[in-house]
C-alpha positions in Angstrom: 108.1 -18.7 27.5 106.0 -21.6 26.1 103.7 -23.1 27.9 104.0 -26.9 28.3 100.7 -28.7 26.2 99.1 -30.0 29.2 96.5 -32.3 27.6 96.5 -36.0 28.0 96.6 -36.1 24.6 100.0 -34.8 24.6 101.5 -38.2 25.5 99.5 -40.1 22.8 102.6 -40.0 20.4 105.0 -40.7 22.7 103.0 -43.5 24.3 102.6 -45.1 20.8 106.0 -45.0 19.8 107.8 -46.7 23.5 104.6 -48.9 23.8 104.9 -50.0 20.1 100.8 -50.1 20.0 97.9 -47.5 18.4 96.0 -45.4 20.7 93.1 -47.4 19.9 94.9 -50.8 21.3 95.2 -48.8 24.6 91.6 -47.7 24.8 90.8 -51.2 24.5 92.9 -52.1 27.2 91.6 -49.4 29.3 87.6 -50.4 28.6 88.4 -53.8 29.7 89.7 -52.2 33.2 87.5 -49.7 33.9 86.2 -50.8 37.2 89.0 -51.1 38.6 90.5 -48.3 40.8 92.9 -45.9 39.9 95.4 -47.6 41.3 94.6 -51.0 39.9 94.7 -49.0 36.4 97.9 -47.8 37.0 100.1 -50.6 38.0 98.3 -53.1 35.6 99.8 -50.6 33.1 103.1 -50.6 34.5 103.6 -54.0 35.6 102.0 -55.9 32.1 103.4 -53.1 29.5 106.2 -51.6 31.0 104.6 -48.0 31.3 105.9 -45.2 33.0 104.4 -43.4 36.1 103.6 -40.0 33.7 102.2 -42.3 30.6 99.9 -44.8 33.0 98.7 -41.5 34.6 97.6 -40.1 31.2 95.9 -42.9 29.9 93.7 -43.6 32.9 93.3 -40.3 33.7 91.9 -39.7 30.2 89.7 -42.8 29.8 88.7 -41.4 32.9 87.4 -38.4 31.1 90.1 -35.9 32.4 91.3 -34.7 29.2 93.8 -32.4 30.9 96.5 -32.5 34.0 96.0 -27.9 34.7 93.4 -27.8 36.7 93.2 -23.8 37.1 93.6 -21.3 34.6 94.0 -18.7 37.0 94.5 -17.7 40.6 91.0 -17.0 40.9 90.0 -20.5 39.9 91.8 -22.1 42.5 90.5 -19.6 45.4 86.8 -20.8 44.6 88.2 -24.3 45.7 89.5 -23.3 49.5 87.7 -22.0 52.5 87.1 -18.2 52.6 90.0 -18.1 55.5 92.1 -20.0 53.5 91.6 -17.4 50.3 91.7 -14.2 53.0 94.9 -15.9 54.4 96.9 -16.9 51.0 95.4 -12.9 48.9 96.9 -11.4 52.5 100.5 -13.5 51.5 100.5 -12.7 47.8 99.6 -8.9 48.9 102.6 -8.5 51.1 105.1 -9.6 48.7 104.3 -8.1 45.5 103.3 -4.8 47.5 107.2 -4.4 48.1 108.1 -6.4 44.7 105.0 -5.5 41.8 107.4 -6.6 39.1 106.3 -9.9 40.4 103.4 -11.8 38.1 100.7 -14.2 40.0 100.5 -17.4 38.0 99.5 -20.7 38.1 101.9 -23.8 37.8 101.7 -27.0 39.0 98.0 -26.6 39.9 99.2 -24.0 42.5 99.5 -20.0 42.9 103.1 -18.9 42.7 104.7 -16.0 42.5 107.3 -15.6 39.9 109.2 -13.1 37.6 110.6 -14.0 34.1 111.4 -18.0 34.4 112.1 -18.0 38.1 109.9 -18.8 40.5 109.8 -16.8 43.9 106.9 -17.8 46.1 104.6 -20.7 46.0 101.6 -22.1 48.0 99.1 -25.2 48.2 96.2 -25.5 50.8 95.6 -28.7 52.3 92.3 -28.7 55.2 94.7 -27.8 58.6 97.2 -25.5 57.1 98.7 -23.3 54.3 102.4 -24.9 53.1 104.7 -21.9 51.8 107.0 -22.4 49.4 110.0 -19.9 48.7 111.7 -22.7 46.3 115.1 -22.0 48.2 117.0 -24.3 50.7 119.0 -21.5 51.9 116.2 -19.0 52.1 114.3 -21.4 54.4 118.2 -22.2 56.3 118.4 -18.5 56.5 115.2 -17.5 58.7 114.6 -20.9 60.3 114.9 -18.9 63.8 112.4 -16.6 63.0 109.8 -20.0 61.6 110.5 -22.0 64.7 106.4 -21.6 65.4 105.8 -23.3 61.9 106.6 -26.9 61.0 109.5 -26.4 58.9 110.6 -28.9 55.9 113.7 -28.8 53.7 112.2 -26.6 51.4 108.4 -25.6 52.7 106.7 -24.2 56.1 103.5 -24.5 56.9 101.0 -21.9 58.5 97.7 -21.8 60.0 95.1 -20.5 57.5 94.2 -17.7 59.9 97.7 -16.8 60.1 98.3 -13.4 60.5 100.4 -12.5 57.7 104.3 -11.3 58.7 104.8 -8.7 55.8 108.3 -8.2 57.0 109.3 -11.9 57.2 107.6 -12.6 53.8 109.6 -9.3 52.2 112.7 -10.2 53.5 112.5 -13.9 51.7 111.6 -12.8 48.7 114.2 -10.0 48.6 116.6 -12.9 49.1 115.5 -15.2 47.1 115.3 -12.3 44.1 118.8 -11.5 44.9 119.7 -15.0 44.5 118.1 -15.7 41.4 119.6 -16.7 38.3 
């Protein structure tokens, strides 16, 4: 499967041909606005030149000096960024599933660990300080065992856990096996 370029660079071309203007024009632009916030940056962009949300974003983000939107190259990157409970908590998850399911392959997309086998994604989860937010990119699967989350806050298509949350094996197996058999 390729992998989608995810340099800010990527856009450049693009950016030039809606925005009718070199890259150097831009830079320009973006020198004469670099105090301003991030914020500032982007809606000046959108509201004098028409840009879209994903083009300002690039542009600032790269006169910013971020020359790219992944973040983590691997799993293990993104662990050295959480609390060790956090990383205990979110290995123990990943562990439970693929223990029952090894076909499945630990990646990183969107910034975040997922679980995933060919082009479908099965499992996916972000940290934030208070809890760890599952995601088994489902409606139905989360429809399905809303009984058994009722302890969790439950979204449309997340819950969210404490980090020191003792891992249900059986709860997490039972998801993924029906989310796999839904799969496309």
């Amino acid at each position: 499967m390729p992998v989608k370029d995810p340099t800010r660079e990527a856009h450049f071309p693009a950016i030039e041909k809606r925005y009718g203007e070199k890259m150097a024009y831009w830079f320009t632009i973006m020198e004469k606005l670099k105090d301003r916030k991030y914020l500032e940056q982007i809606v000046h962009l959108k509201d004098n030149y028409g840009f879209s949300q994903a083009h300002a974003n690039a542009l600032v983000m790269y006169s910013r000096g971020s020359t790219s939107s992944r973040r983590f190259e691997k799993p293990s990157d993104y662990y050295k960024t959480l609390k060790p409970q956090q990383t205990k908590t979110i290995k123990a998850i990943f562990k439970a599933v693929t223990t029952k399911y090894p076909e499945l392959e630990l990646v990183i997309a969107w910034n975040q660990p997922m679980l995933r086998i060919d082009k479908n994604y099965i499992l996916g989860i972000s940290a934030s300080s208070n809890h760890i937010l599952l995601a088994p990119f489902r409606t139905e699967v989360i429809d399905a065992f809303r009984p058994r989350l009722k302890e969790f806050t439950v979204n449309k298509k997340t819950f969210a856990v404490p980090n020191d949350w003792q891992v249900d094996t059986k709860l997490l197996q039972e998801m993924a096996k029906m989310i796999l058999a839904r799969r496309q």
